[in-house]
C-alpha positions in Angstrom: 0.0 0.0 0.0 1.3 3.3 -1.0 1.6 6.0 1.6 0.7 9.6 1.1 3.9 11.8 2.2 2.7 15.7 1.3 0.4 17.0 3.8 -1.6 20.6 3.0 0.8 22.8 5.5 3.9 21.2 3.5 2.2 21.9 -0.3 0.7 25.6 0.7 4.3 26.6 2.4 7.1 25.3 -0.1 9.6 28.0 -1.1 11.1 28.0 -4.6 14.3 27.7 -5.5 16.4 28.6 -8.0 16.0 26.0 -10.4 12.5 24.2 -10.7 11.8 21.2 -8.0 9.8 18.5 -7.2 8.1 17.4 -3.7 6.6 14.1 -4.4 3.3 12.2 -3.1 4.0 9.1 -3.8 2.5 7.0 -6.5 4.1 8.7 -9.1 2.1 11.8 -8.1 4.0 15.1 -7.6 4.4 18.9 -6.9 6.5 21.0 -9.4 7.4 24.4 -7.4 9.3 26.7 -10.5 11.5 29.8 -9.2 8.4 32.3 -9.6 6.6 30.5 -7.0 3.9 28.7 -9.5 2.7 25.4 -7.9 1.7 22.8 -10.6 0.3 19.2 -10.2 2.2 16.1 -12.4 2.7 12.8 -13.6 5.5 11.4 -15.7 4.3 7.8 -16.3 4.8 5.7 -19.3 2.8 4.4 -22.2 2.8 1.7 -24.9 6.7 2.5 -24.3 6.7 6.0 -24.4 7.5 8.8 -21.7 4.3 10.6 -21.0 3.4 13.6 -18.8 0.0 14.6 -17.2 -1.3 17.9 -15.6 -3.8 18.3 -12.9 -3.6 21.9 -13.2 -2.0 24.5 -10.8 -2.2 24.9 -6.8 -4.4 25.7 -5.0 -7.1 26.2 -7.6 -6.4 21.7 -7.4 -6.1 21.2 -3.7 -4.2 18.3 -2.2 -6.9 16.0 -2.0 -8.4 16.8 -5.8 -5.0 16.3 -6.8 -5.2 12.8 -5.9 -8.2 12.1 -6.8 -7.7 13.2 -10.0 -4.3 10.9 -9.9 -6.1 7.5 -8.8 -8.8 8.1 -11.8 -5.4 8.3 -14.2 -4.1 5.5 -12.5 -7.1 3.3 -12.6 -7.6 4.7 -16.6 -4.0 3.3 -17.2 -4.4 -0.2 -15.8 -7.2 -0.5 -18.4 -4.9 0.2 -20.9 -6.1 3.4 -21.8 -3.7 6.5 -22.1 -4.8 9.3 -19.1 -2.9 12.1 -21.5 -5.0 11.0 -24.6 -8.2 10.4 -22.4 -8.0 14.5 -20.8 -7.4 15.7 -24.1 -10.9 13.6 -25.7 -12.6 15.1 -22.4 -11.4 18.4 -22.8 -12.1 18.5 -26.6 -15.8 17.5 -25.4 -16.3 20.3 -23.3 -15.2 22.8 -25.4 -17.9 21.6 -28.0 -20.2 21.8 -25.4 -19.5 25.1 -24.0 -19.2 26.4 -27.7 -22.9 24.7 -28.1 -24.3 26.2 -25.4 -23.1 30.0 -26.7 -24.4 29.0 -30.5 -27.4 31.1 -31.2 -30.5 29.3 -32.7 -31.7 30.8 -36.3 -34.6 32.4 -34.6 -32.1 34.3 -31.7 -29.3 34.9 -34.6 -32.7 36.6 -36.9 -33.5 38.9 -34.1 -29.9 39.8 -33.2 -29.7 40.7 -37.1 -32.9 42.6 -37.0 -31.8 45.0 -34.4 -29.1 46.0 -36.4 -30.7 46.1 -39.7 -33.6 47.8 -38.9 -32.4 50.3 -37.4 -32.6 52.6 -41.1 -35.5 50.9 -42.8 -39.2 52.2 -42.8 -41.5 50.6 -39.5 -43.7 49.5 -42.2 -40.7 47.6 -44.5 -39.5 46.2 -41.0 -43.2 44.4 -40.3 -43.0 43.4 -44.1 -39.9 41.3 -43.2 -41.0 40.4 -40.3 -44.0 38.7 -41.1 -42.5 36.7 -43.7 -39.5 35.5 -41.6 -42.5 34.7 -39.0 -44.3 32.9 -41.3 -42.3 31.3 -44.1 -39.1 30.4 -42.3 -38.9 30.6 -38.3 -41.3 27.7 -38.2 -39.3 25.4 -40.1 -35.7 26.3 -38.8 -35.9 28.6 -35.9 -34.6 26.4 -33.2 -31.8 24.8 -35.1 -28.8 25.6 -33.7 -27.1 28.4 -36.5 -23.9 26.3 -37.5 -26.0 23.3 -37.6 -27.8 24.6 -40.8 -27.7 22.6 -44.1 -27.8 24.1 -47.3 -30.4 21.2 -48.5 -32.6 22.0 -45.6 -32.9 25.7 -46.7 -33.1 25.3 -50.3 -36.5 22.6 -49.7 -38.0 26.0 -47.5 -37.6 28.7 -50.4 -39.1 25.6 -53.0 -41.8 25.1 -50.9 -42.6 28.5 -50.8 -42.5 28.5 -54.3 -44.1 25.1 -55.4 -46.7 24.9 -52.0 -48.1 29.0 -52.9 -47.0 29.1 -56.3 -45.2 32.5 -55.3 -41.8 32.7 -56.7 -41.1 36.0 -56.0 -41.7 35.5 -52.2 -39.5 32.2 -52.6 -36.4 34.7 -54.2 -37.1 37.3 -51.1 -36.8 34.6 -48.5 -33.5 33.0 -50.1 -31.9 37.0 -49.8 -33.1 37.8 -46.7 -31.6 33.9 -45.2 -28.5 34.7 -47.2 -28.2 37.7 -45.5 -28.8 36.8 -42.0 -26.3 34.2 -43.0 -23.5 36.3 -43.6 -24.5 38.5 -40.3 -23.6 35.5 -38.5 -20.4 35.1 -40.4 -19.3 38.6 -39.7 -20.6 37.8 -35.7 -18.2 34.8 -35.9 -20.8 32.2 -35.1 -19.8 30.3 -38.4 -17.0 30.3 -40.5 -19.2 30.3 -43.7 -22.7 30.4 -45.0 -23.9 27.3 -46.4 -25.9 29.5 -49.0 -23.3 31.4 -49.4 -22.7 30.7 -53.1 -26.7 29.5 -53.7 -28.8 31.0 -56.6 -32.4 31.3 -57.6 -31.8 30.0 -60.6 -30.4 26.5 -59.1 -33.3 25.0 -58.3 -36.1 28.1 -58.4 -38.2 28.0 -61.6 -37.3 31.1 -63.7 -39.8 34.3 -64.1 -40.0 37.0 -66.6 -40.0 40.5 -65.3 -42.9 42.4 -66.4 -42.5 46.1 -66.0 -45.4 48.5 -65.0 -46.9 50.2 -68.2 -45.8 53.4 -69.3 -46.6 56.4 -71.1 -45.2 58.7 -74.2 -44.8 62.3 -73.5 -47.5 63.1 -76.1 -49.4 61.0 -74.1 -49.0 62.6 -70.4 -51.8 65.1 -71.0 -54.4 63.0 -72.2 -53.4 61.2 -68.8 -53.9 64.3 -66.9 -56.7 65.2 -68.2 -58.6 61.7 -67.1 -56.8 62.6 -63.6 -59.1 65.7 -63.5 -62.0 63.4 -64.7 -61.8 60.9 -62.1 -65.1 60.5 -60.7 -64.0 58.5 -57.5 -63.1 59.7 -54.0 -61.2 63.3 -54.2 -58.4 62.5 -52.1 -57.7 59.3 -54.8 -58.0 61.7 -57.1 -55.3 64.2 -55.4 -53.2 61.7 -55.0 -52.7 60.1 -58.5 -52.2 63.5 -59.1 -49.4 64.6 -56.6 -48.0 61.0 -57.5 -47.9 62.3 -61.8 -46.4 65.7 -60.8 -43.4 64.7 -58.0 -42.4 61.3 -59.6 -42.9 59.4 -56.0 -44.0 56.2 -55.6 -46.8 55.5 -53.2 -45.7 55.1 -49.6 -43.3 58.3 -49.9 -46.4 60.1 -50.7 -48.7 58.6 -48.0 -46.4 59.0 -45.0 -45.6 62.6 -46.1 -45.1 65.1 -43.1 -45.6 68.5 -43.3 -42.1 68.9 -41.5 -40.8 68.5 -44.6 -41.9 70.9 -46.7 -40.0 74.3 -46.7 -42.3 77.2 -48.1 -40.1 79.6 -47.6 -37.6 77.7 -49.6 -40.0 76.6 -51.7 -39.2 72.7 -52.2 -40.2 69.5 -50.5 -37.5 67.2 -49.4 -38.3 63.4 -48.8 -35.7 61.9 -46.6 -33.6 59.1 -48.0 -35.0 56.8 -45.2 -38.2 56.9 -47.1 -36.8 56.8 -50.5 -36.3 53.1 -52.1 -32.7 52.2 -51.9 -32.6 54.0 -49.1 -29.5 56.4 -50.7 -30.5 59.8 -51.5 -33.3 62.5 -51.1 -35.7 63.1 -53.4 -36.4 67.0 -53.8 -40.0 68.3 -55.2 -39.7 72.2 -55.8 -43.0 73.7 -54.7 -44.7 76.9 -56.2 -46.3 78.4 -53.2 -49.3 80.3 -54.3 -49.5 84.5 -53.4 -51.1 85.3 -50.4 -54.9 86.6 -50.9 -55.3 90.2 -50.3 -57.1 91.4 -47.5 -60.5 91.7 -47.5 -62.2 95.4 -47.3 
């Protein structure tokens, strides 16, 4: 029977030396104390005929008594014929995946992370658009998958379905950008090294679509246009706005969320924020004619 010969007084009060030294605890167990005063756990043992070495980690973070503890379960690992060295390193490997698990964001976490940020410049109104269809048409199929567990054949069947189940291919292209673009937020976050999208494209596996452009008019024919404006026999503020819409060149949401902040009379030009512009890049600016004051009546 092997005999302990460190007791807790003699581990916590050894002095270094100059050169690095060794108090052993029997069993092959022992204390290195280097010159700095650092205090490390060891065991130089051999395996399959090679020297090996194995750390239980510092002192006193490892007290005495886990020291040996820690020793024994090497010991005992080694008598059934299984290297303790090889056996921390499968353990620790193990944890780290765990602990890296436990940090990985699901899709559904990663989408809002990437929402708060991308949002931040884009109408309320665009922002529930996107929101809706990440709600409905991906979150449900993918939200709690783990983000670097994501398959590129798993996200390609979600846009088809969209497209083949509803027959809406242009939904099905807007959900493949909007995942490829989540995708790469994580990349940039350094969740994942890569999207598995990353190089996907619509026209892979999404049935192709021609684009049909809204009709447009001549310049010989923009009065005749005009003129059935002024004709319009529904609702007057329809009327006004199809109107406003011919003269400024905006589309329709720019002119429905209008403010009256933004109009300078005195400068005599309306200025529509980029914010609220598509594309987001530059203002659009409407000169405005303000009509002369009426003269006082006598």
């Amino acid at each position: 029977m092997e005999i302990n010969k460190l007791s807790e007084l003699e581990v916590k009060h050894a002095k270094p030396r100059k050169k690095e030294h060794r108090l052993s605890d029997g069993g092959g167990l022992y204390l290195v104390v280097t010159p700095n005063g650092g205090k490390l756990w060891r065991w130089s043992y051999e395996f399959n005929g090679k020297e090996k070495l194995l750390s239980y980690g510092p002192y006193p973070a490892v007290s005495l008594a886990r020291a040996r503890e820690a020793h024994e379960k090497a010991r005992t690992l080694k008598r059934q014929g299984i290297d303790p060295a090889a056996a921390k390193q499968v353990r620790k490997r193990a944890e780290e995946e765990a602990e890296r698990a436990s940090l990985m964001p699901t899709f559904a976490a990663l989408t809002e992370e990437w929402l708060n940020t991308w949002s931040k410049k884009k109408s309320a109104k665009y922002v529930d658009t996107v929101k809706t269809r990440l709600d409905r048409d991906i979150l449900p199929a993918i939200g709690n998958v783990p983000v670097d567990q994501l398959k590129a054949a798993v996200l390609v069947k979600i846009v088809s379905g969209i497209q083949d189940d509803r027959d809406a291919e242009d939904l099905a292209r807007r959900a493949l950008q909007k995942m490829k673009q989540i995708l790469r937020f994580a990349v940039a976050k350094g969740y994942i090294e890569s999207s598995p999208i990353s190089d996907t494209r619509p026209a892979d596996f999404l049935r192709s679509h021609r684009v049909k452009n809204f009709a447009r008019i001549d310049a010989e024919e923009l009065p005749e246009l005009l003129k059935k404006i002024e004709n319009y026999r529904g609702t007057l503020i329809t009327r006004i706005a199809i109107k406003l819409m011919a003269l400024t060149f905006l589309r329709t949401t720019p002119l429905i969320t209008a403010e009256w902040s933004e109009i300078d009379f005195q400068g005599k030009r309306w200025k529509v924020p980029k914010e609220r512009m598509k594309g987001h890049q530059t203002p659009h600016i409407v000169p405005v004619r303000v009509p002369p004051a009426e003269p006082p009546k006598r």
